[in-house]
Biopython code that builds the backbone (N, CA, C, O; Angstrom):
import numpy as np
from Bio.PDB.StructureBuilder import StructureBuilder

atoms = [
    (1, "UNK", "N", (0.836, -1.186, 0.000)),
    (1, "UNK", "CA", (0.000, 0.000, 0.000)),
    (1, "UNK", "C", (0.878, 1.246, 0.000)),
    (1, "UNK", "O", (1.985, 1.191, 0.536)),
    (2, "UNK", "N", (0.338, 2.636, -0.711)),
    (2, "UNK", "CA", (1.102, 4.040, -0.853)),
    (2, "UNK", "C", (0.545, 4.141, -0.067)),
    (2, "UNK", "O", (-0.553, 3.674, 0.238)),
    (3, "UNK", "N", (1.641, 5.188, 0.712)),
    (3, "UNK", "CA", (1.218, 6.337, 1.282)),
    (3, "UNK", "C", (0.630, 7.154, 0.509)),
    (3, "UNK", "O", (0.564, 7.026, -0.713)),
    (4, "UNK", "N", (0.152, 8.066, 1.166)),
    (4, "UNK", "CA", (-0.426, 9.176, 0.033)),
    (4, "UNK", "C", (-0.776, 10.242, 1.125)),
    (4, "UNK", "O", (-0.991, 9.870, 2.278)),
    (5, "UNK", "N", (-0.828, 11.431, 0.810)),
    (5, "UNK", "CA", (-0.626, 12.609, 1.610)),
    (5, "UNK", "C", (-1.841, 13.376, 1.646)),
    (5, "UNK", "O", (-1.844, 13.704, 0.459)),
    (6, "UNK", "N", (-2.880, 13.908, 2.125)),
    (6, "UNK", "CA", (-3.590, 14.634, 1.932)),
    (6, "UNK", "C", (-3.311, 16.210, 1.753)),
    (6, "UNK", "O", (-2.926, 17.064, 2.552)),
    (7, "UNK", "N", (-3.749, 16.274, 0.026)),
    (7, "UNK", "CA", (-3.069, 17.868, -0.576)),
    (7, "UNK", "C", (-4.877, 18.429, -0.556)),
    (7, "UNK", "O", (-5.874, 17.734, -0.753)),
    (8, "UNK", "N", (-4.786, 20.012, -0.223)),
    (8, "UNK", "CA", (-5.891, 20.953, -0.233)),
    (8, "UNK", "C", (-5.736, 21.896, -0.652)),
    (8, "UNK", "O", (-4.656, 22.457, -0.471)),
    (9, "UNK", "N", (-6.631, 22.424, -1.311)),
    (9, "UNK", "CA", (-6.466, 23.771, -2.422)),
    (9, "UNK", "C", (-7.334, 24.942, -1.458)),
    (9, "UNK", "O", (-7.584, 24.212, -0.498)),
    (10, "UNK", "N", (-7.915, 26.207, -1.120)),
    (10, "UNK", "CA", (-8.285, 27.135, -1.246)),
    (10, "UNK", "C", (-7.715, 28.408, -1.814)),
    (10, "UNK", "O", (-6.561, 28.834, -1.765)),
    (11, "UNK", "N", (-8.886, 28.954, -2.411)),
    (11, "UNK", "CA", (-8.888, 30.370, -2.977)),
    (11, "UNK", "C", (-8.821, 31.129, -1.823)),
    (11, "UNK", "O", (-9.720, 30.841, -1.033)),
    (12, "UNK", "N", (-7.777, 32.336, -1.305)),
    (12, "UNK", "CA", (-8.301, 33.371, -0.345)),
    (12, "UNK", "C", (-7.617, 34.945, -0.838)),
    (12, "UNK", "O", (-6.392, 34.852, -0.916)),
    (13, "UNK", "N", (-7.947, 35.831, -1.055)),
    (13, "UNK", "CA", (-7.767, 37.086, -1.708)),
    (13, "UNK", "C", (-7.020, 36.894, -2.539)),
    (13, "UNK", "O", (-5.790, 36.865, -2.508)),
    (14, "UNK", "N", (-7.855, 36.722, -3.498)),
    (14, "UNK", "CA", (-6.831, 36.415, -4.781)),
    (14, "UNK", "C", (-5.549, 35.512, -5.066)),
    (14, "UNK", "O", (-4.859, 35.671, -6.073)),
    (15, "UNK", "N", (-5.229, 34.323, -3.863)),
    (15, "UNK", "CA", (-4.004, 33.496, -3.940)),
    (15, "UNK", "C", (-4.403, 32.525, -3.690)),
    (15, "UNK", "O", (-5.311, 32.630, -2.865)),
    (16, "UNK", "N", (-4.161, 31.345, -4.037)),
    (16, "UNK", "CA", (-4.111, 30.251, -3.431)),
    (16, "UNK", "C", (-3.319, 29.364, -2.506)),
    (16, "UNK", "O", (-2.109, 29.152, -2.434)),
    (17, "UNK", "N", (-4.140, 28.996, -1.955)),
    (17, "UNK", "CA", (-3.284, 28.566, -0.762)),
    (17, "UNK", "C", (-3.304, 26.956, -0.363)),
    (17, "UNK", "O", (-4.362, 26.356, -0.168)),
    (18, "UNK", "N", (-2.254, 26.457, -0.285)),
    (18, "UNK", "CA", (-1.536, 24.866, -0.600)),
    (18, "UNK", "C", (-1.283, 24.545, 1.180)),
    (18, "UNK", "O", (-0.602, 25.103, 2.040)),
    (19, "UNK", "N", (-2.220, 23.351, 1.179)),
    (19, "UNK", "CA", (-2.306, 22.495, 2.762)),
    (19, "UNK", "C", (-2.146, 21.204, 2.648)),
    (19, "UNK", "O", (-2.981, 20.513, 2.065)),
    (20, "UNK", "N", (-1.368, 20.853, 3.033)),
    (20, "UNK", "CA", (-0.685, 19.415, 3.065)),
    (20, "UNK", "C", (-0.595, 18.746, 4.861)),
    (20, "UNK", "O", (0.043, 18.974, 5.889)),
    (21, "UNK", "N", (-1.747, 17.762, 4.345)),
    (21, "UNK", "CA", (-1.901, 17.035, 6.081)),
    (21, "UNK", "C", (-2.493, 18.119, 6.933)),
    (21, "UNK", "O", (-2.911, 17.922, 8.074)),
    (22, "UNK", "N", (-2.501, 18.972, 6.476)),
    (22, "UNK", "CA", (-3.094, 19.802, 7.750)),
    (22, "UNK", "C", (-2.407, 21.331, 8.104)),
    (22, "UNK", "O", (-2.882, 22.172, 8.867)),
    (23, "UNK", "N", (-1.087, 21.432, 7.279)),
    (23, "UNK", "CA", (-0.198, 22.206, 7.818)),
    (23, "UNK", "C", (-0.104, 22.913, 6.580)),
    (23, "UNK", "O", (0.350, 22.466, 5.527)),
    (24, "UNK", "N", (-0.756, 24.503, 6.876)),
    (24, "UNK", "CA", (-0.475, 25.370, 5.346)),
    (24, "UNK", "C", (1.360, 25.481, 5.111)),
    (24, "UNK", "O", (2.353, 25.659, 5.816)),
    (25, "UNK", "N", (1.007, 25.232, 3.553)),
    (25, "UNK", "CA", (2.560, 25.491, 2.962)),
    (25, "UNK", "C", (2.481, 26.523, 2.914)),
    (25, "UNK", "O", (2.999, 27.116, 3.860)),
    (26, "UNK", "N", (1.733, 27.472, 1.703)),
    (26, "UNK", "CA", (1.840, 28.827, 1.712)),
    (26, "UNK", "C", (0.667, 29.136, 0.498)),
    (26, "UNK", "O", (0.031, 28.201, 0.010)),
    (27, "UNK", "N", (0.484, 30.359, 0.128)),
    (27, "UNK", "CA", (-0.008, 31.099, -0.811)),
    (27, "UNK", "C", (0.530, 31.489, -2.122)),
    (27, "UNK", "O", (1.412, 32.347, -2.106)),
    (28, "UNK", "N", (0.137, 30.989, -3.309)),
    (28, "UNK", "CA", (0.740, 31.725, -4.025)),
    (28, "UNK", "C", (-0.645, 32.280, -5.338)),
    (28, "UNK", "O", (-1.815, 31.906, -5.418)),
    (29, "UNK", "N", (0.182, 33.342, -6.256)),
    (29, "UNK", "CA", (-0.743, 33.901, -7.177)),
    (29, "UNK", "C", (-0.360, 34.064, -8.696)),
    (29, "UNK", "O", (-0.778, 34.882, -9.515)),
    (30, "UNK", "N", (0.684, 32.907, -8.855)),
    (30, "UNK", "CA", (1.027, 32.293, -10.164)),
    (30, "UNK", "C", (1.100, 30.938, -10.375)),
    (30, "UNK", "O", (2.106, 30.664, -9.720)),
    (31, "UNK", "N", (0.762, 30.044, -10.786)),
    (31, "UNK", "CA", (1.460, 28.820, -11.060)),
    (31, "UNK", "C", (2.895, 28.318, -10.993)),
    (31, "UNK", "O", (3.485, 27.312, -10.599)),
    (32, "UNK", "N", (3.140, 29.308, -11.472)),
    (32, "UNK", "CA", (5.116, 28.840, -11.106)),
    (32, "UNK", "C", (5.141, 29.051, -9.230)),
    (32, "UNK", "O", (5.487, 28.126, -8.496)),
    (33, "UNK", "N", (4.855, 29.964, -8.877)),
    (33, "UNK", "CA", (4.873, 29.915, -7.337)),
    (33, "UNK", "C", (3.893, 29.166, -6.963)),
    (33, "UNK", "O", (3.909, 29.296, -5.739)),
    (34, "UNK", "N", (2.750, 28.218, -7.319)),
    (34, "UNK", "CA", (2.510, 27.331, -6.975)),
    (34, "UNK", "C", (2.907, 26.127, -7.079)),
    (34, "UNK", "O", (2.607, 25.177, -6.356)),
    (35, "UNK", "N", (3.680, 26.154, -8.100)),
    (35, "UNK", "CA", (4.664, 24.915, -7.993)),
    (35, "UNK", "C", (5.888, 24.728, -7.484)),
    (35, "UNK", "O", (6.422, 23.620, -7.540)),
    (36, "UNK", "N", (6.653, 26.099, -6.762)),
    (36, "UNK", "CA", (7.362, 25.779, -5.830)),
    (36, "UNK", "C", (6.984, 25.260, -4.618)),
    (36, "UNK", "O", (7.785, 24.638, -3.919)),
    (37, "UNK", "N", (5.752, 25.468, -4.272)),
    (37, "UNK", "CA", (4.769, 24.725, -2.682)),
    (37, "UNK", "C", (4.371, 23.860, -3.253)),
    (37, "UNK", "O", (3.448, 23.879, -2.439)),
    (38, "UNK", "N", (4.014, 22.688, -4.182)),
    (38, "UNK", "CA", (4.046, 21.636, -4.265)),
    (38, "UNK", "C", (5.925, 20.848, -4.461)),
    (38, "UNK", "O", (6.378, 19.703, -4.442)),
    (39, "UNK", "N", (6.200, 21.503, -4.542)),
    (39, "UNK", "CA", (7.790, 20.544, -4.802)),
    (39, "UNK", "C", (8.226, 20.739, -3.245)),
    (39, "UNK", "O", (8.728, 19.946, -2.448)),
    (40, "UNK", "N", (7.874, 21.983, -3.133)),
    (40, "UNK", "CA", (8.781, 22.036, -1.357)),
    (40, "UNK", "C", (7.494, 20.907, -0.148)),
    (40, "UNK", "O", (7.632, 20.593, 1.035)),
    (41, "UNK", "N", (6.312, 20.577, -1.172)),
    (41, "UNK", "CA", (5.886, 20.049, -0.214)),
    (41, "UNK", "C", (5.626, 18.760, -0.413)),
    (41, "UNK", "O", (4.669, 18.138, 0.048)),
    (42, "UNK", "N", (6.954, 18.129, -1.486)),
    (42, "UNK", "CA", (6.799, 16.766, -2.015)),
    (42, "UNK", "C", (5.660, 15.988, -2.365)),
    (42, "UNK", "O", (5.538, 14.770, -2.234)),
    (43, "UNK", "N", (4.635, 16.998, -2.933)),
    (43, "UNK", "CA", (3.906, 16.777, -3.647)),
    (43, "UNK", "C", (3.723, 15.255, -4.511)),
    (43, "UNK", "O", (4.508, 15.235, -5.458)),
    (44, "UNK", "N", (3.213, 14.486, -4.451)),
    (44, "UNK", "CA", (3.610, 13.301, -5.299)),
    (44, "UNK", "C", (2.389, 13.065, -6.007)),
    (44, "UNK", "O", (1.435, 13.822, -5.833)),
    (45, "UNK", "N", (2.288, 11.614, -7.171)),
    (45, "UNK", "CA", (1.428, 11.569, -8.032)),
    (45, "UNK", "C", (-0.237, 10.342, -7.365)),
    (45, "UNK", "O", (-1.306, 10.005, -7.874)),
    (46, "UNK", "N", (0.331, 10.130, -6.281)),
    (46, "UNK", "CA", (0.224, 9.170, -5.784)),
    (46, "UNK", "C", (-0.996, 9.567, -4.288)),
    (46, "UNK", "O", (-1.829, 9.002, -3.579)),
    (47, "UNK", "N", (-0.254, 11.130, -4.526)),
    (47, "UNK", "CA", (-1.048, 12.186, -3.010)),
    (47, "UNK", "C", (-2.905, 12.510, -3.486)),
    (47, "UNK", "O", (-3.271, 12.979, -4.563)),
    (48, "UNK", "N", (-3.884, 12.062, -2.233)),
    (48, "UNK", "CA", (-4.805, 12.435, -3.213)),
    (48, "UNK", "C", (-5.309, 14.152, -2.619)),
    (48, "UNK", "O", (-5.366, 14.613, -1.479)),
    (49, "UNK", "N", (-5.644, 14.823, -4.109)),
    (49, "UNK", "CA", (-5.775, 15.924, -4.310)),
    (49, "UNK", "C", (-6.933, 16.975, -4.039)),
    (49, "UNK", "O", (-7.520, 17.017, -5.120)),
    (50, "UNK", "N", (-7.289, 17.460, -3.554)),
    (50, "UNK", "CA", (-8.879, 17.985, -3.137)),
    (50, "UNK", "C", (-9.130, 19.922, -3.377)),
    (50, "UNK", "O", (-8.240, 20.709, -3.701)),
    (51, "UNK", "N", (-9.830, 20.085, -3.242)),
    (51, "UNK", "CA", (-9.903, 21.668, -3.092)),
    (51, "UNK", "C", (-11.300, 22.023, -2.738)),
    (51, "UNK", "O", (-12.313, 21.348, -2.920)),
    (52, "UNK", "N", (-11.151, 23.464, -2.080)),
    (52, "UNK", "CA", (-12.376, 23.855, -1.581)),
    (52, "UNK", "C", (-13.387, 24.553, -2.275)),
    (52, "UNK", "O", (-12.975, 25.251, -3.202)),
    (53, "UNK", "N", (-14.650, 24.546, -2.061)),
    (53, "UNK", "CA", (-15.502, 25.353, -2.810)),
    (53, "UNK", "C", (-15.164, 26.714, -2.772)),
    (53, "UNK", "O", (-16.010, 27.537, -3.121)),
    (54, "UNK", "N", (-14.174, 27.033, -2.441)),
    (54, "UNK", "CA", (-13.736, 28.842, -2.776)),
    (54, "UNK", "C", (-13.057, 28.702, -3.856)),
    (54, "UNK", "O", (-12.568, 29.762, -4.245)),
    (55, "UNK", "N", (-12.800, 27.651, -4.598)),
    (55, "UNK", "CA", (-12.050, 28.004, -5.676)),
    (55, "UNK", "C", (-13.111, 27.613, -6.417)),
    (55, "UNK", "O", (-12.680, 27.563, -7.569)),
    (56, "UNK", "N", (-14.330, 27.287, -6.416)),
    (56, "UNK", "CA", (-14.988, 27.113, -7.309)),
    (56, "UNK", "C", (-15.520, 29.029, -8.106)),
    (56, "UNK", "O", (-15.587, 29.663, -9.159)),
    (57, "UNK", "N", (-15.770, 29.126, -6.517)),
    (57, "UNK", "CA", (-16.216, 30.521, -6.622)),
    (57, "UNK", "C", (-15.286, 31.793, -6.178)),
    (57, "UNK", "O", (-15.456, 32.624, -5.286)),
    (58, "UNK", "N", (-14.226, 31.627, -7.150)),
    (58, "UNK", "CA", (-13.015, 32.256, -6.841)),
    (58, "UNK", "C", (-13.100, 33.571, -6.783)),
    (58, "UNK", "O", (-12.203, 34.144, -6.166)),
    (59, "UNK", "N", (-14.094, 34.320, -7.349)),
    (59, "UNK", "CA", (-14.202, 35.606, -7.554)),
    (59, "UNK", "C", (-14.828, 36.057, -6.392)),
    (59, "UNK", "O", (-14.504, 37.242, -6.323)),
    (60, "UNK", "N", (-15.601, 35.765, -5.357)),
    (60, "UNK", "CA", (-15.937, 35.950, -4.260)),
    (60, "UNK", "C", (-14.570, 36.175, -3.440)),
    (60, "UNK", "O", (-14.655, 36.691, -2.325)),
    (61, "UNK", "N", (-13.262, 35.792, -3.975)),
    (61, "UNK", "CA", (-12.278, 35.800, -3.275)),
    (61, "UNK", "C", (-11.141, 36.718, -3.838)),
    (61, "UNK", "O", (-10.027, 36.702, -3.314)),
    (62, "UNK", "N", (-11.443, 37.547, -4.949)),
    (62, "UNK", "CA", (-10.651, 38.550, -5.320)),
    (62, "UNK", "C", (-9.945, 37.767, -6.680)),
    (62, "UNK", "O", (-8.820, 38.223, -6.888)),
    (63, "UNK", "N", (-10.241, 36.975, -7.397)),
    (63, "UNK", "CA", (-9.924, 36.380, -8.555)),
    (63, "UNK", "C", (-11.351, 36.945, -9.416)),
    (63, "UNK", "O", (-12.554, 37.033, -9.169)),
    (64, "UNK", "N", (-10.343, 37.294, -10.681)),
    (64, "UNK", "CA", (-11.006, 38.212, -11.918)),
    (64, "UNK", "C", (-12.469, 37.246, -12.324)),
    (64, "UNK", "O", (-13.546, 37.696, -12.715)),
    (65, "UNK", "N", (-12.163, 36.051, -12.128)),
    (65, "UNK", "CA", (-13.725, 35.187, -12.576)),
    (65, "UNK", "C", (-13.336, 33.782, -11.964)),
    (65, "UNK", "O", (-12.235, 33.290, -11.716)),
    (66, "UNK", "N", (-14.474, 33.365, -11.826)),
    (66, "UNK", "CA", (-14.708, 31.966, -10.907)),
    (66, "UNK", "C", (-13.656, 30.965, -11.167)),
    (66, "UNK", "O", (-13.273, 30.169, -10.310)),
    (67, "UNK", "N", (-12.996, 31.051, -12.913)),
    (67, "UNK", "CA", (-12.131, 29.995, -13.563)),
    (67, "UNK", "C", (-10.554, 30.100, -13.583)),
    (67, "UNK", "O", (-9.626, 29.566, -14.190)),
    (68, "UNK", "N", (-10.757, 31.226, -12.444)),
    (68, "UNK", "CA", (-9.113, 31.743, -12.475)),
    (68, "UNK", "C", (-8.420, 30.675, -10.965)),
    (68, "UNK", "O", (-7.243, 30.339, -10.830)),
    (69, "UNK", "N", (-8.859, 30.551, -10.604)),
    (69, "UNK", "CA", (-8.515, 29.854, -9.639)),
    (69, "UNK", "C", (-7.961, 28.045, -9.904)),
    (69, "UNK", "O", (-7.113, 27.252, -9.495)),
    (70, "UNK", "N", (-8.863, 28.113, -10.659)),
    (70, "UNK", "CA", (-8.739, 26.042, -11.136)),
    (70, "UNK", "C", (-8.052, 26.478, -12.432)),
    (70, "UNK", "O", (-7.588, 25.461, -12.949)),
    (71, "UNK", "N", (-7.792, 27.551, -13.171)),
    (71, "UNK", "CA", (-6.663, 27.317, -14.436)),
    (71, "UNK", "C", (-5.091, 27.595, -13.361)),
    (71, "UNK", "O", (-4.029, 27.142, -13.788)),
    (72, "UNK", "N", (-5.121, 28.336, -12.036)),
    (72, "UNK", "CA", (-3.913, 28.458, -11.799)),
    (72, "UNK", "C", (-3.218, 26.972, -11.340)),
    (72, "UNK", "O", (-2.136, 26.431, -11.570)),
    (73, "UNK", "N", (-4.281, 26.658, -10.664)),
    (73, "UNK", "CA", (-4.034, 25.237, -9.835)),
    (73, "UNK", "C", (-3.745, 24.149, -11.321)),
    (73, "UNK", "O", (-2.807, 23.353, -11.351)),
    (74, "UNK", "N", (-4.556, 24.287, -12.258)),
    (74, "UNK", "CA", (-4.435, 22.798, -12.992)),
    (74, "UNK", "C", (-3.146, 23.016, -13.720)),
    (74, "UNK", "O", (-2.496, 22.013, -14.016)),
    (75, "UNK", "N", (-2.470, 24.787, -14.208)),
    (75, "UNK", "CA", (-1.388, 24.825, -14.529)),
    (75, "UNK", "C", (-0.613, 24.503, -13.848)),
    (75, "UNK", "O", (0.204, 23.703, -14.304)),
    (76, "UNK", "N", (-0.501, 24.840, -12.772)),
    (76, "UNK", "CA", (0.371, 24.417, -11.422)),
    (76, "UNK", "C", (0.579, 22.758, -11.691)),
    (76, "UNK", "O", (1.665, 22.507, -12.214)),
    (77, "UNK", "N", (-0.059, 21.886, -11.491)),
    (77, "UNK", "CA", (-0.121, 20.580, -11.494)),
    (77, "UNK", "C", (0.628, 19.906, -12.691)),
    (77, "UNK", "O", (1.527, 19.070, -12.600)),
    (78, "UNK", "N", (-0.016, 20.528, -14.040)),
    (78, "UNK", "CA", (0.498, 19.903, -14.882)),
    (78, "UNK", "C", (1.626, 19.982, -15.067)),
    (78, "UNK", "O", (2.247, 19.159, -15.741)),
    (79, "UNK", "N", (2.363, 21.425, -14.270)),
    (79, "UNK", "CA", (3.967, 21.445, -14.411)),
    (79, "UNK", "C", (4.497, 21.047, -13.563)),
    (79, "UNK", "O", (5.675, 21.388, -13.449)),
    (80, "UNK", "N", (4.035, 20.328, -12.765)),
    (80, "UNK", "CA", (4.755, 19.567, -11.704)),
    (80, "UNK", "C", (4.642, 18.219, -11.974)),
    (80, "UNK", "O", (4.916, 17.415, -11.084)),
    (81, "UNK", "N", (4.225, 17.786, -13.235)),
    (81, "UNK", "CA", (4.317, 16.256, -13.596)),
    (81, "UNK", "C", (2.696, 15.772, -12.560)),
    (81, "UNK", "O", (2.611, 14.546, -12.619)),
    (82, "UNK", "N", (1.894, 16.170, -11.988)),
    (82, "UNK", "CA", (1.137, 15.984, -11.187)),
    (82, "UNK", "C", (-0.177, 15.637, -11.856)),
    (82, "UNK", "O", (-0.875, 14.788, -11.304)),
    (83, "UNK", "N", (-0.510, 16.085, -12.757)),
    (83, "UNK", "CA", (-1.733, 16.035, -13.514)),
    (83, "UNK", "C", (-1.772, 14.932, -14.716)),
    (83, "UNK", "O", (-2.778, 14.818, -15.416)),
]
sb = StructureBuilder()
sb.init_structure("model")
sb.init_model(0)
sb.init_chain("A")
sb.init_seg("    ")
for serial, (resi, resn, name, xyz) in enumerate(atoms, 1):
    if name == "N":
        sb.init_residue(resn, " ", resi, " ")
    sb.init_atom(name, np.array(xyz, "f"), 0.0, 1.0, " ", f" {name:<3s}", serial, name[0])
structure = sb.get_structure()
Protein backbone atom coordinates (compact mmCIF):
# COMPACT_ATOMS: atom_id res chain seq x y z
CA UNK A 1 0.00 0.00 0.00
CA UNK A 2 1.10 4.04 -0.85
CA UNK A 3 1.22 6.34 1.28
CA UNK A 4 -0.43 9.18 0.03
CA UNK A 5 -0.63 12.61 1.61
CA UNK A 6 -3.59 14.63 1.93
CA UNK A 7 -3.07 17.87 -0.58
CA UNK A 8 -5.89 20.95 -0.23
CA UNK A 9 -6.47 23.77 -2.42
CA UNK A 10 -8.29 27.13 -1.25
CA UNK A 11 -8.89 30.37 -2.98
CA UNK A 12 -8.30 33.37 -0.34
CA UNK A 13 -7.77 37.09 -1.71
CA UNK A 14 -6.83 36.42 -4.78
CA UNK A 15 -4.00 33.50 -3.94
CA UNK A 16 -4.11 30.25 -3.43
CA UNK A 17 -3.28 28.57 -0.76
CA UNK A 18 -1.54 24.87 -0.60
CA UNK A 19 -2.31 22.49 2.76
CA UNK A 20 -0.68 19.42 3.07
CA UNK A 21 -1.90 17.03 6.08
CA UNK A 22 -3.09 19.80 7.75
CA UNK A 23 -0.20 22.21 7.82
CA UNK A 24 -0.47 25.37 5.35
CA UNK A 25 2.56 25.49 2.96
CA UNK A 26 1.84 28.83 1.71
CA UNK A 27 -0.01 31.10 -0.81
CA UNK A 28 0.74 31.73 -4.02
CA UNK A 29 -0.74 33.90 -7.18
CA UNK A 30 1.03 32.29 -10.16
CA UNK A 31 1.46 28.82 -11.06
CA UNK A 32 5.12 28.84 -11.11
CA UNK A 33 4.87 29.92 -7.34
CA UNK A 34 2.51 27.33 -6.98
CA UNK A 35 4.66 24.92 -7.99
CA UNK A 36 7.36 25.78 -5.83
CA UNK A 37 4.77 24.73 -2.68
CA UNK A 38 4.05 21.64 -4.27
CA UNK A 39 7.79 20.54 -4.80
CA UNK A 40 8.78 22.04 -1.36
CA UNK A 41 5.89 20.05 -0.21
CA UNK A 42 6.80 16.77 -2.02
CA UNK A 43 3.91 16.78 -3.65
CA UNK A 44 3.61 13.30 -5.30
CA UNK A 45 1.43 11.57 -8.03
CA UNK A 46 0.22 9.17 -5.78
CA UNK A 47 -1.05 12.19 -3.01
CA UNK A 48 -4.81 12.44 -3.21
CA UNK A 49 -5.77 15.92 -4.31
CA UNK A 50 -8.88 17.98 -3.14
CA UNK A 51 -9.90 21.67 -3.09
CA UNK A 52 -12.38 23.85 -1.58
CA UNK A 53 -15.50 25.35 -2.81
CA UNK A 54 -13.74 28.84 -2.78
CA UNK A 55 -12.05 28.00 -5.68
CA UNK A 56 -14.99 27.11 -7.31
CA UNK A 57 -16.22 30.52 -6.62
CA UNK A 58 -13.01 32.26 -6.84
CA UNK A 59 -14.20 35.61 -7.55
CA UNK A 60 -15.94 35.95 -4.26
CA UNK A 61 -12.28 35.80 -3.28
CA UNK A 62 -10.65 38.55 -5.32
CA UNK A 63 -9.92 36.38 -8.56
CA UNK A 64 -11.01 38.21 -11.92
CA UNK A 65 -13.72 35.19 -12.58
CA UNK A 66 -14.71 31.97 -10.91
CA UNK A 67 -12.13 29.99 -13.56
CA UNK A 68 -9.11 31.74 -12.48
CA UNK A 69 -8.51 29.85 -9.64
CA UNK A 70 -8.74 26.04 -11.14
CA UNK A 71 -6.66 27.32 -14.44
CA UNK A 72 -3.91 28.46 -11.80
CA UNK A 73 -4.03 25.24 -9.83
CA UNK A 74 -4.44 22.80 -12.99
CA UNK A 75 -1.39 24.82 -14.53
CA UNK A 76 0.37 24.42 -11.42
CA UNK A 77 -0.12 20.58 -11.49
CA UNK A 78 0.50 19.90 -14.88
CA UNK A 79 3.97 21.44 -14.41
CA UNK A 80 4.76 19.57 -11.70
CA UNK A 81 4.32 16.26 -13.60
CA UNK A 82 1.14 15.98 -11.19
CA UNK A 83 -1.73 16.03 -13.51
Amino acid sequence: MQNTKFVFFNAEEAQVKLTVEDSVVGYADTADGLVELLLRANVGATDTIMHSSDVDFASEEGFATDSCAHALIDTALEAAGLA
